[in-house]
ZAMARGU-4260 file (C-alpha; in steps of 0.2 Angstrom, whole numbers, plus 5000, padded with zeros to 4 digits):
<rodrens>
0) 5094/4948/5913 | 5089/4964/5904 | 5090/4980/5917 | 5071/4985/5917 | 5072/5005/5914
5) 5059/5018/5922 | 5055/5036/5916 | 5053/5047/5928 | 5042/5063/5923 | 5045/5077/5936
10) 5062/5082/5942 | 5056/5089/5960 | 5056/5080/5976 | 5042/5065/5973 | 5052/5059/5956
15) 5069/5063/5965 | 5063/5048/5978 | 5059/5038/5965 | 5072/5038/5954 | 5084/5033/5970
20) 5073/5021/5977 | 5071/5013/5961 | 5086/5014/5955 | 5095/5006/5973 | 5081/4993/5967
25) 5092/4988/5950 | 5083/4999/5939 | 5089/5010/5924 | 5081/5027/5929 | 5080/5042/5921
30) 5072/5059/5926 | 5063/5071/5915 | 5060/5089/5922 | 5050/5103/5910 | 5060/5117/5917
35) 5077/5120/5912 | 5087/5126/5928 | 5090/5117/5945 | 5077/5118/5956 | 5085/5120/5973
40) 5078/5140/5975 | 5060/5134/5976 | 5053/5127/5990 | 5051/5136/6007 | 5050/5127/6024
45) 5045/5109/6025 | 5040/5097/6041 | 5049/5080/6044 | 5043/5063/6049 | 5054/5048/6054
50) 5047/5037/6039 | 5054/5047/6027 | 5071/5047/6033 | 5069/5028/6036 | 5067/5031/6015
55) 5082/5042/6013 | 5094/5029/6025 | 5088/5018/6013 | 5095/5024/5996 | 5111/5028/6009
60) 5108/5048/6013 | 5115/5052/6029 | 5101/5059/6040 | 5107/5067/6057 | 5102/5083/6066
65) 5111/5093/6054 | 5097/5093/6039 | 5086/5101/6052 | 5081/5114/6065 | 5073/5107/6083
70) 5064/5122/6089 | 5063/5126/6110 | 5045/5123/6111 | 5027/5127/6104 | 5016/5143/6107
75) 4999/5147/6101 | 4998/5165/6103 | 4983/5175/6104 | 4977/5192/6092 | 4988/5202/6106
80) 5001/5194/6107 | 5000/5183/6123 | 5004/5166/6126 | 4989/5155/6127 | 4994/5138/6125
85) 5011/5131/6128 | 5021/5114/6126 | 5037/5104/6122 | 5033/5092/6108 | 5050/5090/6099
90) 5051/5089/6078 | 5063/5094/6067 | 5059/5108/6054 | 5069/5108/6038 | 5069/5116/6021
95) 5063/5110/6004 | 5081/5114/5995 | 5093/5104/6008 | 5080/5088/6003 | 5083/5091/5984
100) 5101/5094/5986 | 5103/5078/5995 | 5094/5069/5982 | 5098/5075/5964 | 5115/5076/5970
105) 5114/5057/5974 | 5107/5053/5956 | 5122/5052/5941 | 5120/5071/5932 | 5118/5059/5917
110) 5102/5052/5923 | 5095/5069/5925 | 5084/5079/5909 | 5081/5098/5912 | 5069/5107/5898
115) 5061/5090/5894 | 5043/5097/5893 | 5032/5081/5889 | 5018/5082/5876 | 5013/5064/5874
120) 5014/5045/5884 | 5011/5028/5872 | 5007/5011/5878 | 5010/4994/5875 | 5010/4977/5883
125) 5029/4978/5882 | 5033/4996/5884 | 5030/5013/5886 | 5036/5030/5876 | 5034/5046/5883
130) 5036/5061/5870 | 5045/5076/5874 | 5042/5098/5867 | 5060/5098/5859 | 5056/5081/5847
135) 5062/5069/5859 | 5054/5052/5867 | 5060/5040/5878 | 5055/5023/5882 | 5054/5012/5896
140) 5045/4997/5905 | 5037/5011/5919 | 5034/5029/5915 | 5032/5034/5935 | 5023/5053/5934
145) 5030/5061/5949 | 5024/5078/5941 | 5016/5087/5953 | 4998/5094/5957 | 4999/5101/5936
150) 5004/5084/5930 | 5006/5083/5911 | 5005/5065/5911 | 4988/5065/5922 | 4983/5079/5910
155) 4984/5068/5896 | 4978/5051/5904 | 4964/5057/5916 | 4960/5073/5910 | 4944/5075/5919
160) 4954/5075/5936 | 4959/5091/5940 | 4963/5102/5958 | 4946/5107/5966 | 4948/5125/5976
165) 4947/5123/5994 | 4943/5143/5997 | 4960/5148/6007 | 4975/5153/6000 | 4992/5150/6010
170) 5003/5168/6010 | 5020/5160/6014 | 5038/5169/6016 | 5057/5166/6023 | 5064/5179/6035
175) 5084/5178/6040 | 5085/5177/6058 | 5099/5190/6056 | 5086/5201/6051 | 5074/5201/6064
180) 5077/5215/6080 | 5084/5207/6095 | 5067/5207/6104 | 5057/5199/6090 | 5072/5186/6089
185) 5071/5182/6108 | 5052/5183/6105 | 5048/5171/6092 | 5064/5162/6084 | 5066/5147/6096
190) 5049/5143/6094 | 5033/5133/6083 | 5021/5147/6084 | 5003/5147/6080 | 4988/5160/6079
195) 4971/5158/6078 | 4960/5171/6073 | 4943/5169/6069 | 4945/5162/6050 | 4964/5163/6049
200) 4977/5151/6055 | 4995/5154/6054 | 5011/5143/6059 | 5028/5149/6058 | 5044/5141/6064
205) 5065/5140/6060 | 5069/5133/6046 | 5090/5130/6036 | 5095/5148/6032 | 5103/5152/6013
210) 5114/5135/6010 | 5104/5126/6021 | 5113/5131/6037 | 5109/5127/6053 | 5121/5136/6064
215) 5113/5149/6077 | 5113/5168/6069 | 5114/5160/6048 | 5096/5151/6050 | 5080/5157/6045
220) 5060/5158/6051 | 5047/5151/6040 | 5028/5157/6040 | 5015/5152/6032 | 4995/5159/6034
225) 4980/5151/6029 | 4968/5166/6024 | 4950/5163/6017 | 4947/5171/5997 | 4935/5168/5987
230) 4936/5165/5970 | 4933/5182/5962 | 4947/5190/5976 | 4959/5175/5972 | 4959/5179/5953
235) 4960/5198/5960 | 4977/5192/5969 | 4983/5183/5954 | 4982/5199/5942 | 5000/5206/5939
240) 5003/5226/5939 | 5000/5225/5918 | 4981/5217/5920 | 4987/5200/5915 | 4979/5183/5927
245) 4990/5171/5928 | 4976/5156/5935 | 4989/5141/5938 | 4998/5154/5951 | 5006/5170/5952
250) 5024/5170/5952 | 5033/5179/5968 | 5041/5195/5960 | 5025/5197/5949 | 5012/5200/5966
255) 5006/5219/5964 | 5015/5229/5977 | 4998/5235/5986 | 4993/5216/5988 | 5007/5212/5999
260) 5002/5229/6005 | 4985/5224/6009 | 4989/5209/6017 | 5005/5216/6032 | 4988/5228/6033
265) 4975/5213/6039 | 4991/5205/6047 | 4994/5219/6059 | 4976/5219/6063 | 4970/5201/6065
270) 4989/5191/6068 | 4999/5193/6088 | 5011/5206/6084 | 5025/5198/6087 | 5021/5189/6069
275) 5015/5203/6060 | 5033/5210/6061 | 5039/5196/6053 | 5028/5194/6040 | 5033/5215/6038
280) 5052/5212/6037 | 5049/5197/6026 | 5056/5205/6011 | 5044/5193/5997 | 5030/5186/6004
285) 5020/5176/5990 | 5006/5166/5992 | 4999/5149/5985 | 4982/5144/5983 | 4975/5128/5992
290) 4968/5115/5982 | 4961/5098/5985 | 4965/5084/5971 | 4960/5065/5971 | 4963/5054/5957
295) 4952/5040/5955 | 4966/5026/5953 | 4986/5029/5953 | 4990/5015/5939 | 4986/5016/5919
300) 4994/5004/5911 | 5012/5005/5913 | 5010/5021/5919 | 5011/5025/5939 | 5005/5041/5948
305) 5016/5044/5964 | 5015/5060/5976 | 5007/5075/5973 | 5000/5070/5955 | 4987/5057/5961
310) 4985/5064/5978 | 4985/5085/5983 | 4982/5086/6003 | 4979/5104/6011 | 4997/5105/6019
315) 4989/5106/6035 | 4994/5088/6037 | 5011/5092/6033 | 5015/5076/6025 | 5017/5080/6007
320) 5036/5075/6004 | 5035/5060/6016 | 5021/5053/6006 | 5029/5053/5991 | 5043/5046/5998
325) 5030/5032/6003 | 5025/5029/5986 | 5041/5029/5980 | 5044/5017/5991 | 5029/5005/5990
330) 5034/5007/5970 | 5050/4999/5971 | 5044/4985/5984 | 5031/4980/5973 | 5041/4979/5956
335) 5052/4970/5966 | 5040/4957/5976 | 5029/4955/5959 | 5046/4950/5947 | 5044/4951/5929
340) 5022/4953/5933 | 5022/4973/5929 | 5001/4971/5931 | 5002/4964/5948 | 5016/4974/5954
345) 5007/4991/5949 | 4990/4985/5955 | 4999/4980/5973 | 5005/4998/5972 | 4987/5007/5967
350) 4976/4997/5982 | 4992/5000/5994 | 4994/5020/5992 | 4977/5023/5985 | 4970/5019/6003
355) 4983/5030/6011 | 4980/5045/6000 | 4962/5044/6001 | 4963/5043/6019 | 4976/5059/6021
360) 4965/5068/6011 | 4952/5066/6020 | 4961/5071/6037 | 4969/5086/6027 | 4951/5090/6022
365) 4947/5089/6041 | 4958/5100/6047 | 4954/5115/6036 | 4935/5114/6036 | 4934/5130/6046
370) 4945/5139/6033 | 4934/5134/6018 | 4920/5138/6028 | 4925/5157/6028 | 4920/5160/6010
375) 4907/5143/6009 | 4894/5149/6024 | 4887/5166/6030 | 4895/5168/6046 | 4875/5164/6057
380) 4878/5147/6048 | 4894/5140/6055 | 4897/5129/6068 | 4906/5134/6085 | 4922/5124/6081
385) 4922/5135/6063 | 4920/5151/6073 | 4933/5147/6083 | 4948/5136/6084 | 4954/5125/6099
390) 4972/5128/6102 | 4977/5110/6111 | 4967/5103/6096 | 4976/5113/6081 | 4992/5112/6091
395) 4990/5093/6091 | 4982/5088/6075 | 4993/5100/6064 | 5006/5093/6056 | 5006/5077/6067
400) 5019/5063/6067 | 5012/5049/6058 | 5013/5037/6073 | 5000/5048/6080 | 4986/5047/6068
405) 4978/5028/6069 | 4971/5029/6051 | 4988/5032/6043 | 4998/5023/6055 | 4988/5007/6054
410) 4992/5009/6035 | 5011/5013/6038 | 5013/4997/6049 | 5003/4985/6038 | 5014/4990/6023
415) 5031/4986/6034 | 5024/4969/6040 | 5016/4965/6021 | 5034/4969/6015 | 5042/4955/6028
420) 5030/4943/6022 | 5035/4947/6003 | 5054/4947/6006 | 5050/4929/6015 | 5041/4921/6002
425) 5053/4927/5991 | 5067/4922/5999 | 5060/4904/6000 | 5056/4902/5982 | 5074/4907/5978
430) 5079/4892/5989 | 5067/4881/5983 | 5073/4885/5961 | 5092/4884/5970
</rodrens>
């Protein structure tokens, strides 16, 4: 039997879990990534979930307490400083280059394109072609666009889909524990910290330092504030010190010196303390701003949306990698429950992870209504809860474990038992031709 071959367009984390799912599945995979260096210095912080190391144990990653950090405890501090909620709710916080590493470094080199920049996608019954900048193509039974929130391949087939502004942007950095003062180490390091100002929200946390090292004194502290800008201030923001906007997104080193000014400014007056001096020892604090995205179906043809390019959720839900490892997942599962019937494998996959994007949007959307509302109401307009946020609320509904949101793990739990009743049938029908 002919060894069905996928393309995989987007070299980052989401196509990363589907070329090893796919390819532990028997498929020929190749990725194709548009920039032409390794990726592993991108990427800050990330949160974990238990269903996306159930994924990684499944292409044979090892996952122990070593690809992690376990903080003491959670904190919501208040403008001064002072502890106003507390509790003990373990998770484990990682970084965004120990989950590449793991997974590029499990796919052959050979199966892996830098610089492949696509420009075109051709369909078929049979096949598809995906057309690449340097006069390439490649072709495939599945094209799989794992290309993130910018996707080129959405670009060309759904070109009316495109990233809605939410009103908030997210200033993000990565401090080296071994540069923060002794005090504001015993202060914050072994701690999830949170702050809620009237119309700001910020977490920070310990993250892998440089090498993704997670011995005490080489790790590092991950921050990330949601602050309301309008549109006219965002474009302000993404205007270099030469007058030129860069409107998909600034790059760090490119930020205008008095913005990151500005912003350690509004930190030391509206953020605890404690926090501000860490966002002013942060030596590069960037920012990125929050959209919402929803694609109307995740299958054209033979091509598959996966991850972040049918589905942007505000990070708030802190899910973003574990549901493109879901998708990734409920890809392969599909192809293989379906056989040689590409139409019903790829429509099991669109009503399966349609429902769960549309239903994590909707929750991401939630929990950062009183950050849009900031810039989308005069301040006599909005609600008490936008006005002011409840700690044990934010503390609990922030970056929950899937097992704790119904919606999502109704969702989860029905995939797992729809996958035993697939791997059933199947196994019987293989009997029953023996």
């Amino acid at each position: 039997m002919r060894q069905r071959r996928a393309l995989i367009i987007g070299g980052s984390l989401g196509g990363l879990f589907a070329a090893n799912v796919l390819r532990a599945s028997g498929w020929d995979v190749h990725v194709f990534e548009r920039v032409n260096d390794d990726l592993a210095s991108r990427g800050a912080g990330i949160g974990t979930h238990e269903e996306m190391f159930a994924v990684m144990r499944r292409i044979g990653l090892h996952v122990d307490e070593s690809i992690g950090v376990y903080p003491a405890g959670r904190r919501c501090l208040d403008s001064a400083g002072r502890v106003v909620r507390e509790d003990t709710i373990p998770r484990m916080l990682s970084s965004w280059s120990l989950f590449y590493r793991a997974l590029k470094d499990a796919l052959p080199a050979e199966r892996y394109h830098f610089a492949k920049a696509l420009t075109g996608v051709a369909q078929d019954g049979d096949s598809v072609t995906a057309t690449f900048a340097d006069g390439t193509h490649a072709n495939g039974d599945l094209l799989v666009a794992a290309d993130g929130i910018r996707s080129s391949v959405r670009a060309l087939l759904m070109p009316e889909v495109q990233p809605r502004y939410a009103g908030y942007v997210a200033w993000r950095g990565v401090l080296h524990e071994s540069e923060m003062a002794p005090e504001l180490h015993a202060a914050v390091f072994e701690h999830y910290l949170y702050c809620l100002p009237e119309g700001e929200q910020i977490i920070a946390y310990p993250v892998p330092g440089p090498d993704d090292d997670v011995r005490p004194g080489r790790r590092s502290y991950n921050w990330v504030w949601y602050h309301p800008v309008d549109a006219a201030a965002l474009r302000d923001l993404c205007t270099d010190a030469k007058g030129r906007v860069h409107p998909l997104g600034i790059a760090p080193p490119l930020i205008r010196p008095q913005v990151i000014k500005d912003i350690r400014a509004i930190a030391h007056r509206v953020l605890a303390p404690q926090i501000a001096q860490v966002i002013d020892r942060t030596p590069q604090p960037f920012f990125q701003a929050i959209y919402d995205l929803e694609a109307p179906g995740m299958v054209q043809g033979r091509v598959a949306l996966l991850g972040d390019a049918a589905f942007v959720a505000r990070p708030h839900v802190g899910m973003g990698v574990t549901k493109a490892a879901l998708d990734a997942q409920c890809l392969a599962d599909s192809l293989t429950a379906a056989g040689d019937d590409m139409v019903a494998a790829l429509a099991r996959y669109d009503a399966r992870r349609r429902l769960f994007g549309t239903r994590v949007i909707a929750r991401a959307r939630k929990l950062g209504a009183h950050l849009e509302a900031q810039v989308s109401k005069p301040r006599e307009e909005r609600t008490a809860e936008e006005l002011h946020q409840d700690p044990a609320v934010v503390m609990r509904e922030v970056g929950a474990r899937l097992c704790e949101i119904p919606e999502l793990a109704e969702l989860v739990g029905q995939l797992k038992q729809n996958d035993a009743k697939d791997a059933k049938v199947k196994r019987k029908d293989a009997k029953d031709y023996k």
